[in-house]
C-alpha positions as a Markdown table, in Angstrom:
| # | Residue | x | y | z |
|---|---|---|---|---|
| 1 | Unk | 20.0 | 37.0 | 49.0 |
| 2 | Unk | 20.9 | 35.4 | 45.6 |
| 3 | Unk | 17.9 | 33.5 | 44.0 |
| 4 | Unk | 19.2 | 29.7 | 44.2 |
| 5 | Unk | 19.4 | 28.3 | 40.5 |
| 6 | Unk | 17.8 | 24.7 | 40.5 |
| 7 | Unk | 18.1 | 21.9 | 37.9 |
| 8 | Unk | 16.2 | 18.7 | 37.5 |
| 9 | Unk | 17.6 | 15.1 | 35.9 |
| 10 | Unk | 15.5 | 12.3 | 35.4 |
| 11 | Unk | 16.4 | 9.1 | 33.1 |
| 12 | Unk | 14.4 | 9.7 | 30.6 |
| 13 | Unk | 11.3 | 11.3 | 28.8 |
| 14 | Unk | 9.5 | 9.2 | 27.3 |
| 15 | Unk | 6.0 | 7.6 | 29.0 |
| 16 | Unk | 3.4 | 8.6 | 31.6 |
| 17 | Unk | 3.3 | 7.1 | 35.2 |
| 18 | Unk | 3.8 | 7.9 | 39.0 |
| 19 | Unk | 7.4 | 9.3 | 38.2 |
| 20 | Unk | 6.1 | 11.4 | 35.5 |
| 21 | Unk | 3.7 | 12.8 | 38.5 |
| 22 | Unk | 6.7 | 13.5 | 40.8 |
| 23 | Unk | 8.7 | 15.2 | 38.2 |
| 24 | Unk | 5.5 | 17.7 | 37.4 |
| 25 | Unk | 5.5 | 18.2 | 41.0 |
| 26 | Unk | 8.9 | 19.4 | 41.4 |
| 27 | Unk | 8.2 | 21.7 | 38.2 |
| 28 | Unk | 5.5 | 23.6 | 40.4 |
| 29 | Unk | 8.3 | 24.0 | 43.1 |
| 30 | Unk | 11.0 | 25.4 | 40.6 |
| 31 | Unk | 9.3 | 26.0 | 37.8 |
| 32 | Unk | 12.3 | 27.9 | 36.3 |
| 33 | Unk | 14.4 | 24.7 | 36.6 |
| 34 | Unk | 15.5 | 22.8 | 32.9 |
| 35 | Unk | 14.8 | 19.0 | 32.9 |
| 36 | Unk | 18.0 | 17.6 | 31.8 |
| 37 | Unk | 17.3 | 13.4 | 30.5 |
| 38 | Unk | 19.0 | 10.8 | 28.3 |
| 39 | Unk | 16.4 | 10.6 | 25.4 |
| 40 | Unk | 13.1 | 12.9 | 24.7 |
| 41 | Unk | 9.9 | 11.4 | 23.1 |
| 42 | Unk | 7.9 | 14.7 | 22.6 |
| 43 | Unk | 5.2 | 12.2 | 21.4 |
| 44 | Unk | 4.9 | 9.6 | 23.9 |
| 45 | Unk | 5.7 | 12.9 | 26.6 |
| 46 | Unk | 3.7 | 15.5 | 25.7 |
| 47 | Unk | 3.5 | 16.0 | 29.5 |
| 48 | Unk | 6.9 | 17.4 | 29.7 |
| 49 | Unk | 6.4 | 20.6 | 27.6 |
| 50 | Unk | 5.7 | 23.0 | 30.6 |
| 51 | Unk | 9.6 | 22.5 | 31.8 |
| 52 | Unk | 10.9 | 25.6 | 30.3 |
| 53 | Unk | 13.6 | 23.5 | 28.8 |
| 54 | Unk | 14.3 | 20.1 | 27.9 |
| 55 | Unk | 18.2 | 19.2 | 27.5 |
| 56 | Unk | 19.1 | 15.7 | 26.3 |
| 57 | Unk | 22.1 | 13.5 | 26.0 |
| 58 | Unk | 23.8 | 12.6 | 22.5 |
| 59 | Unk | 21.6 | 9.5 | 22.5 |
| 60 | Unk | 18.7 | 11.5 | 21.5 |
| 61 | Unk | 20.8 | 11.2 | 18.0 |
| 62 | Unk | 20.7 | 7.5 | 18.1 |
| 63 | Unk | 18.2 | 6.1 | 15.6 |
| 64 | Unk | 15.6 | 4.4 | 17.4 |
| 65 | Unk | 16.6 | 5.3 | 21.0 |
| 66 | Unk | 13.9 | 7.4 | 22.0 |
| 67 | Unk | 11.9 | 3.8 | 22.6 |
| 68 | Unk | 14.5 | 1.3 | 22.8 |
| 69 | Unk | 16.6 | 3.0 | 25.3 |
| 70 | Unk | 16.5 | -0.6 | 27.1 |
| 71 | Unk | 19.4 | -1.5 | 24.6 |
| 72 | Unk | 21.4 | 1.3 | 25.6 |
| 73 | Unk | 22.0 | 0.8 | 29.1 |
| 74 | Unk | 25.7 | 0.7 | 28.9 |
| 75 | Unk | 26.1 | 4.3 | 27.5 |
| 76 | Unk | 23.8 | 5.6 | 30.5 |
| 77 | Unk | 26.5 | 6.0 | 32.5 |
| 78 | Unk | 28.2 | 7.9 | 29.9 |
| 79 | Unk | 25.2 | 9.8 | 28.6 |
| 80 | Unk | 25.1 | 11.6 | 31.9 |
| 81 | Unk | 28.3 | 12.0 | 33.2 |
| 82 | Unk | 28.8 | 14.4 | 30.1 |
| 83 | Unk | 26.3 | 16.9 | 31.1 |
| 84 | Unk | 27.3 | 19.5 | 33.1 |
| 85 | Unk | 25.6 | 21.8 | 36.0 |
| 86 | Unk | 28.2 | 24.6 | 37.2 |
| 87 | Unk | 26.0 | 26.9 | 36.5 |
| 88 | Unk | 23.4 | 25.2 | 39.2 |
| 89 | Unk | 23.0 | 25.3 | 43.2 |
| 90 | Unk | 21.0 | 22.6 | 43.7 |
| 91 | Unk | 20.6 | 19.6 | 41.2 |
| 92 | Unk | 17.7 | 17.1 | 42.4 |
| 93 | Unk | 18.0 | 13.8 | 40.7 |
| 94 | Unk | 14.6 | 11.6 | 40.1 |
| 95 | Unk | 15.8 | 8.1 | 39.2 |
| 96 | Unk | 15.3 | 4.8 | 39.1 |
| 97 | Unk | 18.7 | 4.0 | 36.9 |
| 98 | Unk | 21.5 | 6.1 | 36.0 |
| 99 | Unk | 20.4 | 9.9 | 36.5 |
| 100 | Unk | 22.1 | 9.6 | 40.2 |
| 101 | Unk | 25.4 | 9.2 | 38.3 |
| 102 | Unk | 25.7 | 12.9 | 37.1 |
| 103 | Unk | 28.6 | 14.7 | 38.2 |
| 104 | Unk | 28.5 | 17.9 | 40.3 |
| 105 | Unk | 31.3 | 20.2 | 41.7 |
| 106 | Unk | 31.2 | 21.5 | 45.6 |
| 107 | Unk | 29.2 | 24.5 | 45.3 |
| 108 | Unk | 26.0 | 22.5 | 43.8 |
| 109 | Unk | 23.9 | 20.3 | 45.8 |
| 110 | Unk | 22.9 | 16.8 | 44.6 |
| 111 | Unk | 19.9 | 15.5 | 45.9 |
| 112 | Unk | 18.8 | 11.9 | 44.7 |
| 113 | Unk | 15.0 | 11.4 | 44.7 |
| 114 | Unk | 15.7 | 7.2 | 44.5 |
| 115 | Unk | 12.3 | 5.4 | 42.9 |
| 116 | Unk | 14.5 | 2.6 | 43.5 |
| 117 | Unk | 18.3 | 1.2 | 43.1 |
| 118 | Unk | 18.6 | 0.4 | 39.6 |
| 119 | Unk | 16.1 | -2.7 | 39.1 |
| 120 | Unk | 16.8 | -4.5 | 36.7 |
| 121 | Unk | 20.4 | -4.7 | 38.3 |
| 122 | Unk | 19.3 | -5.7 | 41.8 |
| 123 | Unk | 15.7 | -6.3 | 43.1 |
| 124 | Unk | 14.7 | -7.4 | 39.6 |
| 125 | Unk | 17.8 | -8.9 | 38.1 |
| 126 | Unk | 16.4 | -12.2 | 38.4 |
| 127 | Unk | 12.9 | -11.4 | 37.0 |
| 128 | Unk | 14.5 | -9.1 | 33.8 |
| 129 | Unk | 17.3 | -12.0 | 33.2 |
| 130 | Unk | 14.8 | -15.3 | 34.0 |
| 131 | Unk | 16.7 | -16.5 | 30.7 |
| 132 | Unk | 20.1 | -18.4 | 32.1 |
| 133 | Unk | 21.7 | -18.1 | 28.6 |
| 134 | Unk | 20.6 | -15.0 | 28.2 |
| 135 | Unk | 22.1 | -13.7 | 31.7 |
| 136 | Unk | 25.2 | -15.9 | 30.7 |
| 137 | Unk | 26.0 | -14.0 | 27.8 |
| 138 | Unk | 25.2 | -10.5 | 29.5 |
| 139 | Unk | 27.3 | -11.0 | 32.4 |
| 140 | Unk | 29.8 | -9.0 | 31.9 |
| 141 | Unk | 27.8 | -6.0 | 31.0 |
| 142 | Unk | 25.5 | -6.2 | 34.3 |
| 143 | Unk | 28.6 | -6.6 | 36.8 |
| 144 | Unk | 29.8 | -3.6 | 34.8 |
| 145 | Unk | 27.0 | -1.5 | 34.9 |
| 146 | Unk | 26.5 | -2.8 | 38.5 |
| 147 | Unk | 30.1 | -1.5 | 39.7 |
| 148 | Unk | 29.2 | 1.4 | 38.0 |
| 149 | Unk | 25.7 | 1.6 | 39.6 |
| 150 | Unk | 27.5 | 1.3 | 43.4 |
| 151 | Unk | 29.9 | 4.2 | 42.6 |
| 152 | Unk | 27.0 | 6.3 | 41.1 |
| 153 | Unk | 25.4 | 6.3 | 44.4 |
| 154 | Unk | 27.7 | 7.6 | 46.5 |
| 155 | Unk | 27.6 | 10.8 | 44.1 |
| 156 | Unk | 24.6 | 12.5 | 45.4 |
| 157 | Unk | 24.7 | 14.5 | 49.0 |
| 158 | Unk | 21.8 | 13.3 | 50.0 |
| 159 | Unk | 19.6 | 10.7 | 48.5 |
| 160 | Unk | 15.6 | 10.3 | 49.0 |
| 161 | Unk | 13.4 | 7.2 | 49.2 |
| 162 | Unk | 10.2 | 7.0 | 48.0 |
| 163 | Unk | 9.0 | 4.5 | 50.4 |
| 164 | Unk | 10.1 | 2.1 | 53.3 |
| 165 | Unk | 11.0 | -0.7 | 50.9 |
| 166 | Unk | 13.0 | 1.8 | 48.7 |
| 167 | Unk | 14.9 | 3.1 | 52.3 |
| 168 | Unk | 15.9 | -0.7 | 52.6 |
| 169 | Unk | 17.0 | -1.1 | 49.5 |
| 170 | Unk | 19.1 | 1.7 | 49.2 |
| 171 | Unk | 21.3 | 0.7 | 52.5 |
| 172 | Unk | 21.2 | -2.9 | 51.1 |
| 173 | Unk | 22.8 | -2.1 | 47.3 |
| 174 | Unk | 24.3 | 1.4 | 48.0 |
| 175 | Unk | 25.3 | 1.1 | 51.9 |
| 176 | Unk | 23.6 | 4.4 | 52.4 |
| 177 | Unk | 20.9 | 6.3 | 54.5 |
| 178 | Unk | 18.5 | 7.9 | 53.2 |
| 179 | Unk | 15.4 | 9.7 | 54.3 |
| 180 | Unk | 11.9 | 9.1 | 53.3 |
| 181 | Unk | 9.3 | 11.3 | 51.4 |
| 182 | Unk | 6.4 | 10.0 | 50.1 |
| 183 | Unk | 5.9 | 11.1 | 46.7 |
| 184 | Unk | 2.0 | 13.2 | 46.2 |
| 185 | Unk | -0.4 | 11.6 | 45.4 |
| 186 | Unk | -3.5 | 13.2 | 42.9 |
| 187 | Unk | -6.7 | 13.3 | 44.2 |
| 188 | Unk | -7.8 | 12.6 | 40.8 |
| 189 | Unk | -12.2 | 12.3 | 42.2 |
| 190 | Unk | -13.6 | 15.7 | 41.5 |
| 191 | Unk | -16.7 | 14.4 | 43.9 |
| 192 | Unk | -16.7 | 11.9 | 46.5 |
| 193 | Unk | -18.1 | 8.3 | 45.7 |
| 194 | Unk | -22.0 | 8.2 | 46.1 |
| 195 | Unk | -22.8 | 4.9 | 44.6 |
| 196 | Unk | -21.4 | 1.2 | 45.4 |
| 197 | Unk | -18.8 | -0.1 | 42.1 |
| 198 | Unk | -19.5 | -2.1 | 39.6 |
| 199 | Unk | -16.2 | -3.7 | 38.8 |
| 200 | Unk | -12.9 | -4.3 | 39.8 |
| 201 | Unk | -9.8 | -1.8 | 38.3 |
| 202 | Unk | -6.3 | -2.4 | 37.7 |
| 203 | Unk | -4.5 | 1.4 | 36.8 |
| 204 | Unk | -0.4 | -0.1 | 35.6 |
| 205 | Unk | 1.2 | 0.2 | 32.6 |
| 206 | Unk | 1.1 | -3.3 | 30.8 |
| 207 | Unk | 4.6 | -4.6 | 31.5 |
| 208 | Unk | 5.6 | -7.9 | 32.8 |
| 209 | Unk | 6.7 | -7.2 | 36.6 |
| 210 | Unk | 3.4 | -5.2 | 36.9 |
| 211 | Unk | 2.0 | -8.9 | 37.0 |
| 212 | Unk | -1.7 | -7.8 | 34.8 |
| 213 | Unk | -1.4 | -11.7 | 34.0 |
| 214 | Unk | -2.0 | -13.2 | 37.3 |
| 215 | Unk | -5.0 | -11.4 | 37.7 |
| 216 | Unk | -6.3 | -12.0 | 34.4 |
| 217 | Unk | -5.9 | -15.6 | 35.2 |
| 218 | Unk | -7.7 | -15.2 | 38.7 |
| 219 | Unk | -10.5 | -12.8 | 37.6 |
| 220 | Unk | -11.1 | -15.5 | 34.4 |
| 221 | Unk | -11.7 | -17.8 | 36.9 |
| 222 | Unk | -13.7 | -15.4 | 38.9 |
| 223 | Unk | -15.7 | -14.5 | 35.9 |
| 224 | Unk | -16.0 | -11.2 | 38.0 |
| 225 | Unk | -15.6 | -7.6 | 35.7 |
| 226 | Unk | -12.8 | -6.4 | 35.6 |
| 227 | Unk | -10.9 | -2.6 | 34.3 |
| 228 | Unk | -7.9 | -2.1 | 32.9 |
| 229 | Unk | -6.5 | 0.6 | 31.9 |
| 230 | Unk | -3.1 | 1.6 | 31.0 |
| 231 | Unk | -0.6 | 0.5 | 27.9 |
| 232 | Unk | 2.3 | -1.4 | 27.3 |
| 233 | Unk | 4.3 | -4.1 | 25.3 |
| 234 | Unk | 2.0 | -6.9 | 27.0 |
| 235 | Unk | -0.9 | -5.4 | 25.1 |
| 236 | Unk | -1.7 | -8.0 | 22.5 |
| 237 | Unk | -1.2 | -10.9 | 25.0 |
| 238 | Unk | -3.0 | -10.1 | 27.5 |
| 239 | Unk | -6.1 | -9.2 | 25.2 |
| 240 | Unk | -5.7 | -12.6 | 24.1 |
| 241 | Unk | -5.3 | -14.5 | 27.3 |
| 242 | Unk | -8.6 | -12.7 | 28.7 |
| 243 | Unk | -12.1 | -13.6 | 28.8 |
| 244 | Unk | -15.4 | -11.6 | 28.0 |
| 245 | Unk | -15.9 | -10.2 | 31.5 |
| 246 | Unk | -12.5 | -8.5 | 31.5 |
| 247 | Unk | -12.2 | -5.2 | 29.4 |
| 248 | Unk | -8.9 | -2.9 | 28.0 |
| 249 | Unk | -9.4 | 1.1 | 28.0 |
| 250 | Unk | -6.2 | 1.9 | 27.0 |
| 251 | Unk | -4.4 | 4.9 | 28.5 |
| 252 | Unk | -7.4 | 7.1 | 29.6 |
| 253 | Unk | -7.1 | 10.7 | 30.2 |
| 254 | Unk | -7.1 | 12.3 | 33.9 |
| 255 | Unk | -10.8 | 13.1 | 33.8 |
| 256 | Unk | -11.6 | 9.4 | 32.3 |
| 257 | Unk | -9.4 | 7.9 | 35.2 |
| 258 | Unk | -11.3 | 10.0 | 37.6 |
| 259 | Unk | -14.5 | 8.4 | 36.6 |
| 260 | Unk | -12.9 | 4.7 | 36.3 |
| 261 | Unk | -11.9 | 5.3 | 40.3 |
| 262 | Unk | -15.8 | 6.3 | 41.0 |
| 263 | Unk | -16.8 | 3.6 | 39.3 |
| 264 | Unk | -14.9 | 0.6 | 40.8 |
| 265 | Unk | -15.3 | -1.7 | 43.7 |
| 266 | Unk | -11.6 | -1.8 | 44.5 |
| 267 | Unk | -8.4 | -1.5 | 42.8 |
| 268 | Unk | -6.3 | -4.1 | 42.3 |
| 269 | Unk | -2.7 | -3.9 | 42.9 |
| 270 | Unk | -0.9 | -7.4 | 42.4 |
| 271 | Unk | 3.0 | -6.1 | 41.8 |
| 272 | Unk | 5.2 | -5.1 | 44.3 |
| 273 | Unk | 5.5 | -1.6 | 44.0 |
| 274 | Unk | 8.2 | 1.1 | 44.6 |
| 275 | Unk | 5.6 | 3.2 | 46.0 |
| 276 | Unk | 2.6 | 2.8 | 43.9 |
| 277 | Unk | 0.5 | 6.3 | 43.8 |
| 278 | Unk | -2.5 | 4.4 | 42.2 |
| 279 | Unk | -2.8 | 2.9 | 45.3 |
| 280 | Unk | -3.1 | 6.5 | 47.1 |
| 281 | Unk | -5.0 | 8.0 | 44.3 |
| 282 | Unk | -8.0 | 5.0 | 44.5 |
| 283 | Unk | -8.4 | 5.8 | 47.9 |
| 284 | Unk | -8.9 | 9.4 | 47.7 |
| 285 | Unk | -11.7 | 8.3 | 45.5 |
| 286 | Unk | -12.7 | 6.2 | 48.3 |
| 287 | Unk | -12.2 | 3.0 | 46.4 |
| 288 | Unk | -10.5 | -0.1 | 48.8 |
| 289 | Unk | -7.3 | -1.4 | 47.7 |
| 290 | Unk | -6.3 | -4.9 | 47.1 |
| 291 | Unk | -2.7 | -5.4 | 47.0 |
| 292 | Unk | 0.1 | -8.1 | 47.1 |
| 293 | Unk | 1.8 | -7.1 | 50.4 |
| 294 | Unk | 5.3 | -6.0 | 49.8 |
| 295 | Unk | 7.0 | -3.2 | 48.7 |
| 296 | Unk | 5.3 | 0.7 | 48.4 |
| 297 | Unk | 1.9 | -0.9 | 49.7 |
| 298 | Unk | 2.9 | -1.7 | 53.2 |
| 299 | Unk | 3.4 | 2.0 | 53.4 |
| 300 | Unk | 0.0 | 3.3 | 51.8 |
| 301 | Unk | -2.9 | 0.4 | 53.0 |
| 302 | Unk | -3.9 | -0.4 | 55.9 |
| 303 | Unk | -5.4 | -4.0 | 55.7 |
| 304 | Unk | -8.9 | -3.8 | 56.9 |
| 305 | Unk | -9.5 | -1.0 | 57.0 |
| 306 | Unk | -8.7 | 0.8 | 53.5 |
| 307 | Unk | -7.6 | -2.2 | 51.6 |
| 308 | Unk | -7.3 | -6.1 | 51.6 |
| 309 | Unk | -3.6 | -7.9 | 51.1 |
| 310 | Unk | -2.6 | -10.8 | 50.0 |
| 311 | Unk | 0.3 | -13.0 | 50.5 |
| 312 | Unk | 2.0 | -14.5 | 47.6 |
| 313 | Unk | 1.8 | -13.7 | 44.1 |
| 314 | Unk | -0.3 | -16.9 | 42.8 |
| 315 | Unk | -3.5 | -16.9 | 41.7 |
| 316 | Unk | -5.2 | -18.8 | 44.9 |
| 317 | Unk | -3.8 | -16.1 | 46.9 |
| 318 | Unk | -5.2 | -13.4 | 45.1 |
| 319 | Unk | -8.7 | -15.2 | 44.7 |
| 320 | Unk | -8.8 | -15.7 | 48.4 |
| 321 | Unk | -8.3 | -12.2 | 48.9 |
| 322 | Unk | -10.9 | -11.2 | 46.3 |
| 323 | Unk | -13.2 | -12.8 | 48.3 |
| 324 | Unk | -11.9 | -11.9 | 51.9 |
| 325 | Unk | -12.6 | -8.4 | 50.2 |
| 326 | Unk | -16.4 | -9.1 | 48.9 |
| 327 | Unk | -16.9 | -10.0 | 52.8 |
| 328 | Unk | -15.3 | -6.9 | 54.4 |
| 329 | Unk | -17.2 | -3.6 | 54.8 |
| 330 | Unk | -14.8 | -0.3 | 54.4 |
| 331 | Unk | -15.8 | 3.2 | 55.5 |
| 332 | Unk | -15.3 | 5.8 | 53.2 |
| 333 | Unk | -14.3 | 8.3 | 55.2 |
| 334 | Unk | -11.2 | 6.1 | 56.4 |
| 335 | Unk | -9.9 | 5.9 | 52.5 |
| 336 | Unk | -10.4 | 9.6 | 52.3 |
| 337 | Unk | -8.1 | 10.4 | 55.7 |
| 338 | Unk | -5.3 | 7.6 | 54.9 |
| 339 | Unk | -5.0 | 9.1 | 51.3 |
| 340 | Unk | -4.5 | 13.0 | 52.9 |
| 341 | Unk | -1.4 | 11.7 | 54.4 |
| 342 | Unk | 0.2 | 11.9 | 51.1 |
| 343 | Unk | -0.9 | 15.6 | 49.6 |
| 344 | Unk | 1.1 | 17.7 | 47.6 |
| 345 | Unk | 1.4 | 19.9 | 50.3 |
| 346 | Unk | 2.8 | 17.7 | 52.6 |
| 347 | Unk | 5.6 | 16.6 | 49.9 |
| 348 | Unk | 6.1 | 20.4 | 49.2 |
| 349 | Unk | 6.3 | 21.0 | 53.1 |
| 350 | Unk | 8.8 | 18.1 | 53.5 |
| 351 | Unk | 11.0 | 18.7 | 50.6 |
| 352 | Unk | 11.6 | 22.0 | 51.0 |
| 353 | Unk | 12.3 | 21.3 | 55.1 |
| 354 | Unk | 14.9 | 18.2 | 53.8 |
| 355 | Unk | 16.6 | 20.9 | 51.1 |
């Protein structure tokens, strides 16, 4: 039997976070499989150098579009309906924007692995476009790139969710079914948790729909310590905005973050996630979770008993919950069994079953 020929598409290369995970994932699975993306940042992706080949779009000649790809949304579609993949059986798209828009003949395959419908076009139009002449003026370039967004997904064969609240979005923008796989989670503790923590962690890259302000604003209240680590264009003004009892590590390395977990009371997880694999990887470090309780989290805490939600994304609901959580005992062992669900060997067992 013929080897099957695989190729891999993702938006683009250019950070480090729970997609980034996914995609190194799949390398494992078909590690002879190129990674085909809209833009490369060697620099900011050093990550991506095991693939044994990286093929970009013609923005990659754009000045300046290897970090402000944001302005270049409507060549996406454009960008990757140029490349082509007849050489391929099996394509697996990992998107969360226009990568599901690549076009494929009948003999190859397309499977979507959906983060999400495009955001900024659906679940988060309102949130990225808060500015009403600002959304004014763009109109016609979001109902564009959102007609174009509705006939991209019905491209792939098949498409995968991430999570529950990705399934639901997917039949609610795209009119499709889908399946779910969990993406795998690290278990980044290289020894279980012996001691109690000493403060509370937020793991997120520092952008605005990750919400890092609210609990800034809480845990300044609070006055409890608090973690975080990760970057982002936020940076400066959330230094500012914080008090002495809350501290910025920057974007740690995997053995750093592995401390950070042992070290922590819980994590703290105010956005509504996709997924969210910080969420799994705290409690395989047998750190509690508390989250705002939507999205990826209904899927990976159980309130309770590995983590503590709360309601609505203000600051007296996440205080409350603070404190619900400085109440409520957790066993360990229950962190460490929910967190198992979500192995790489059970995403590697699943995919390859789906495929």
């Amino acid at each position: 039997m013929k080897k099957m020929k695989a190729a891999i598409v993702y938006d683009r290369v250019n950070k480090w976070g729970g997609a980034e995970r996914v995609l190194l994932y799949l390398h494992k699975m078909f590690p002879d499989a190129p990674l085909y993306t809209s833009v490369y940042d060697e620099a900011k992706a050093p990550w991506a150098k095991v693939f044994p080949e990286i093929r970009t779009s013609f923005l990659q000649n754009f000045p300046f579009a290897k970090s402000n790809h944001e302005f270049l949304a409507p060549l996406m579609p454009t960008a990757f309906e140029t490349f082509g993949f007849d050489e391929f059986d099996l394509v697996i798209s990992v998107t969360s924007e226009a990568a599901k828009g690549i076009i494929t003949k009948p003999h190859t395959k397309h499977i979507c692995y959906c983060l999400t419908p495009t955001r900024y076009l659906w679940s988060g139009y309102k949130e990225y476009f808060a500015n009403p002449l600002t959304r004014f003026l763009l109109n016609p370039i979001i109902n564009y790139l959102r007609t174009w967004d509705k006939i991209a997904a019905q491209r792939p064969d098949e498409i995968i969710a991430i999570s529950t609240e990705v399934k639901e979005r997917i039949k609610k923008y795209y009119g499709r079914d889908s399946e779910t796989i969990f993406p795998p989670a690290n278990s980044v503790s290289a020894s279980k948790r012996t001691q109690k923590g000493k403060y509370y962690l937020i793991v997120s890259r520092l952008v605005p729909y990750k919400k890092v302000d609210l609990v800034i604003k809480a845990f300044n209240r609070l006055d409890y310590p608090l973690v975080i680590a990760g970057e982002g264009r936020e940076n400066d003004k959330l230094r500012f905005m914080s008090k002495n009892n809350i501290k910025f590590t920057g974007q740690v390395s995997e053995e750093k973050l592995a401390n950070l977990y042992l070290g922590a009371k819980a994590l703290i997880m105010p956005q509504e996630e996709d997924f969210g694999l910080v969420s799994i990887e705290s409690q395989a470090s047998g750190v509690p979770v508390i989250a705002f309780k939507k999205g990826g989290a209904m899927d990976t805490v159980i309130d309770g008993k590995t983590g503590v939600f709360f309601n609505r994304q203000d600051m007296g609901s996440l205080i409350a919950a603070v404190k619900r959580f400085e109440k409520t005992g957790f066993v360990v062992d229950n962190l460490y069994t929910n967190a198992k669900r979500f192995s790489e060997q059970n995403f590697k067992k699943e995919f390859f079953k789906f495929i």
